[in-house]
Backbone as CSV, one residue per row, in Angstrom:
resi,resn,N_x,N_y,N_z,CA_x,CA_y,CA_z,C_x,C_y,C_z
1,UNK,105.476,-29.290,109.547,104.610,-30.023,110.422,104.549,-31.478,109.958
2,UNK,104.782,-32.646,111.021,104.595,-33.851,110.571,103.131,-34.435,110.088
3,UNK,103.238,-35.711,109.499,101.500,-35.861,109.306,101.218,-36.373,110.421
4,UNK,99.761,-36.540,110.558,99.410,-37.176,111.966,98.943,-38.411,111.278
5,UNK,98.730,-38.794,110.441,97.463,-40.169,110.082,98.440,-40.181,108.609
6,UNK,98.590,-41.438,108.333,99.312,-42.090,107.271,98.460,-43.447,106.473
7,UNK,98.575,-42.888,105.281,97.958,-43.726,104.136,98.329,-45.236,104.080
8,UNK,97.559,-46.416,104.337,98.239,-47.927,103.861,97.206,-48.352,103.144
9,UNK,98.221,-48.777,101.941,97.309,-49.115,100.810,96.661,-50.658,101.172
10,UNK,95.498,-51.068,101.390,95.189,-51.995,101.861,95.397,-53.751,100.692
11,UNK,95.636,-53.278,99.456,96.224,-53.927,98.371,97.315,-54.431,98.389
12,UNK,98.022,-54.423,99.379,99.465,-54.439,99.805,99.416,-56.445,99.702
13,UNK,100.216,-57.234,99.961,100.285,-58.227,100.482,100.867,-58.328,102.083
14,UNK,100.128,-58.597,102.665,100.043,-58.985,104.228,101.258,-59.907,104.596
15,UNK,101.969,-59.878,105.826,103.023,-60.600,106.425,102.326,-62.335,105.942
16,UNK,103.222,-63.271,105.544,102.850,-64.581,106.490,102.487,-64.352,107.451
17,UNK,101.982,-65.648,108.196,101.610,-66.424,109.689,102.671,-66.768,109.573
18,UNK,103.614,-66.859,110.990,103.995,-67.793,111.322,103.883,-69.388,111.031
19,UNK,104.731,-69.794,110.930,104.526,-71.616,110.509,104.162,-71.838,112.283
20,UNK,103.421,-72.765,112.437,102.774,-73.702,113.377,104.310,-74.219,114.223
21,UNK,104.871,-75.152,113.350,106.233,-75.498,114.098,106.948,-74.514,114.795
22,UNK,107.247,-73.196,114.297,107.758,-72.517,115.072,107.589,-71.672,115.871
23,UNK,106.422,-71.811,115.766,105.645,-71.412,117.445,105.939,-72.123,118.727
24,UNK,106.443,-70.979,119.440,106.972,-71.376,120.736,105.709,-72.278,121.547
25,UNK,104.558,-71.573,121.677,103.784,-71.699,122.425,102.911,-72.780,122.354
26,UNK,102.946,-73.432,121.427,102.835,-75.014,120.942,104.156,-76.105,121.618
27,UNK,105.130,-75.755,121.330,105.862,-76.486,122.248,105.824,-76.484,123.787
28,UNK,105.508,-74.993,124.409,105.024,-75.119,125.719,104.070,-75.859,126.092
29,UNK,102.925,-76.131,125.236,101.313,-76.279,125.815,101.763,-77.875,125.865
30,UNK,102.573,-78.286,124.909,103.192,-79.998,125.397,103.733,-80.148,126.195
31,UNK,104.706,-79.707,126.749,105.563,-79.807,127.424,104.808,-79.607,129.018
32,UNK,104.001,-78.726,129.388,103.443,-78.486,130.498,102.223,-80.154,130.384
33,UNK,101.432,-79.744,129.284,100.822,-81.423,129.494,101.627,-82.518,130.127
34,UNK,102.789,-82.778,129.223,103.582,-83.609,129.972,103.843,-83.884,131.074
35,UNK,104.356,-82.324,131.354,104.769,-82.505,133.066,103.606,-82.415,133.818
36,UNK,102.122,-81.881,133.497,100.924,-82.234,134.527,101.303,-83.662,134.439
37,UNK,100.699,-84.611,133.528,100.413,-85.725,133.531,101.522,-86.331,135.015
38,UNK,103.243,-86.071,134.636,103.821,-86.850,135.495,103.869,-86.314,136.787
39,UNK,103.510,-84.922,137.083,103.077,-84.494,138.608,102.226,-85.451,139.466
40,UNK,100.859,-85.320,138.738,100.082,-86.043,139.110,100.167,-87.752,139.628
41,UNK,101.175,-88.339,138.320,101.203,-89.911,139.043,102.211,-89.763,139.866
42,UNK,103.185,-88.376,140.172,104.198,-88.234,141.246,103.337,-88.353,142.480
43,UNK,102.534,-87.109,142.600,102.125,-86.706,143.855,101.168,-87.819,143.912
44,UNK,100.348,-88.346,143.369,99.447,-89.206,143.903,100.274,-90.885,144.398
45,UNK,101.727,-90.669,144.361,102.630,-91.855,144.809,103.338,-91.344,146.055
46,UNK,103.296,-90.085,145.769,104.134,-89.124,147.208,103.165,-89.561,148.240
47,UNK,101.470,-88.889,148.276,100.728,-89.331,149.055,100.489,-90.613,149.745
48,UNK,100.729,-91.539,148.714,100.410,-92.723,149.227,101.686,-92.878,150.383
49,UNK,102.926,-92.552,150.028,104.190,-93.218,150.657,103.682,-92.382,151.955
50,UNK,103.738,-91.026,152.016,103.163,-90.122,153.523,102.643,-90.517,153.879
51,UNK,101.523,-91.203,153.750,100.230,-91.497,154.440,100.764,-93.011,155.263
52,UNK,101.657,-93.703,154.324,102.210,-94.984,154.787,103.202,-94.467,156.053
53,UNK,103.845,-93.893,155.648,105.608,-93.739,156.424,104.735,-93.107,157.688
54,UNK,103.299,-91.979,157.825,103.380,-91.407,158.762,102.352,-92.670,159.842
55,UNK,102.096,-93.897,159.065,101.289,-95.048,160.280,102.437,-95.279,160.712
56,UNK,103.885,-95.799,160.079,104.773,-96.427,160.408,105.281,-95.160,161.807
57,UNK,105.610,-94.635,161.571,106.229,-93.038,162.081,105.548,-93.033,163.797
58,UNK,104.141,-93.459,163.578,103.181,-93.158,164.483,103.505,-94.206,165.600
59,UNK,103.745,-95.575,164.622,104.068,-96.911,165.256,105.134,-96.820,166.295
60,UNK,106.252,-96.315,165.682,107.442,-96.341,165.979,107.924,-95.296,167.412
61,UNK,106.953,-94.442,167.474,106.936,-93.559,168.416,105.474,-94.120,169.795
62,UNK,104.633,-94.507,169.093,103.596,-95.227,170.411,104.445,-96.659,170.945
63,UNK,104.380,-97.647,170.086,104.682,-99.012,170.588,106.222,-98.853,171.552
64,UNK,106.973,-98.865,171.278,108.104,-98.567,172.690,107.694,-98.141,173.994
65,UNK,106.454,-97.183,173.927,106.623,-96.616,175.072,105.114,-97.235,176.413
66,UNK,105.126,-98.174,176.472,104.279,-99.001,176.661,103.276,-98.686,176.471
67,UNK,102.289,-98.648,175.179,101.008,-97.859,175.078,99.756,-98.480,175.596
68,UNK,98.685,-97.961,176.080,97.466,-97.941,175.968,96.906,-98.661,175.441
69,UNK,96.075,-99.448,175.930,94.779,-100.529,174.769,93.867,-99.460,173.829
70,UNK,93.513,-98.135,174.163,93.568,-96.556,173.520,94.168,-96.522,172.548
71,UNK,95.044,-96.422,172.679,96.611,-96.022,171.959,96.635,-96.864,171.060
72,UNK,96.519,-98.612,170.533,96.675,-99.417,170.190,95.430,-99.389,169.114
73,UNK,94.488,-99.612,169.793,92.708,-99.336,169.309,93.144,-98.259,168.157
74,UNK,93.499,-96.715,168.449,93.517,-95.739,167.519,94.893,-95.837,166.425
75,UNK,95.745,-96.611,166.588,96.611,-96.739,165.389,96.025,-97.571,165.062
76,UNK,95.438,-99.114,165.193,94.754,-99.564,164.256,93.656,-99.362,163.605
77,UNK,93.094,-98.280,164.406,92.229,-97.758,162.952,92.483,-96.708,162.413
78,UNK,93.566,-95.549,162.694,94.715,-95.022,162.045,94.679,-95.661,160.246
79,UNK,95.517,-96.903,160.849,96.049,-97.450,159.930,94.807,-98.137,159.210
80,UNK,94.164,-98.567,159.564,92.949,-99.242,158.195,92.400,-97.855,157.390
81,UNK,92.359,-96.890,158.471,91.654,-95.448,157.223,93.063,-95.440,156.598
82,UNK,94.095,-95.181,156.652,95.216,-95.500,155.653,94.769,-95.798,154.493
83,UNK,94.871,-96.888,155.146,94.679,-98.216,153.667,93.876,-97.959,153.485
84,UNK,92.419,-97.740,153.487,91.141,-97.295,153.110,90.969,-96.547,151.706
85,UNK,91.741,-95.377,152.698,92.012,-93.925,151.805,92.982,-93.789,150.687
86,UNK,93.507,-95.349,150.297,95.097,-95.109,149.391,94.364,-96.249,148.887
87,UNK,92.930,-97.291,148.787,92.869,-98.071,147.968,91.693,-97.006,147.375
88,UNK,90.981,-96.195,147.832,89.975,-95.565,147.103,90.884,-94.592,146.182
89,UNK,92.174,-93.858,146.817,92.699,-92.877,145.360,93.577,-93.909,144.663
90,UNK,93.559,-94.667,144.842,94.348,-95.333,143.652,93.394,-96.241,142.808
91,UNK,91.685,-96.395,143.308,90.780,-96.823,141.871,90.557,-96.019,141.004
92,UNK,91.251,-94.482,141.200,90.637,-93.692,140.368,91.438,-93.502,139.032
């Protein structure tokens, strides 16, 4: 019959730790910092350009087609909440 429960002498000397350097998961936790940090000044430059390209976009498709004093009225204030909205996320 095998034993079920086995003796460890608790006097023993214990494994090392791992060294710090070679922990994987220290190099991850940088590496993801990193790339938050440059997401963030990505996407908050992505936004700005969308928000730009889609007044231009808007322009480019109303003005040709003989628009509205309406039409005219609401892209320009379109476009000032634009700009509005891309000088307030970019004080932050």
């Amino acid at each position: 019959m095998a034993p079920q429960f086995e003796v460890i002498d608790n006097d023993a000397p214990n494994n090392p730790p791992a060294a710090a350097e070679s922990d994987p998961s220290k190099f991850v936790d940088v590496l993801l910092a990193i790339f938050s940090q440059k997401t963030a000044v990505m996407v908050s430059g992505f936004y700005s350009l969308l928000t730009v390209a889609s007044v231009f976009w808007l322009s480019y498709v109303i003005i040709p087609n003989n628009p509205s004093v309406y039409q005219l009225v609401g892209l320009g204030g379109y476009a000032s909440f634009v700009i509005a909205v891309n000088i307030i996320v970019r004080r932050k």
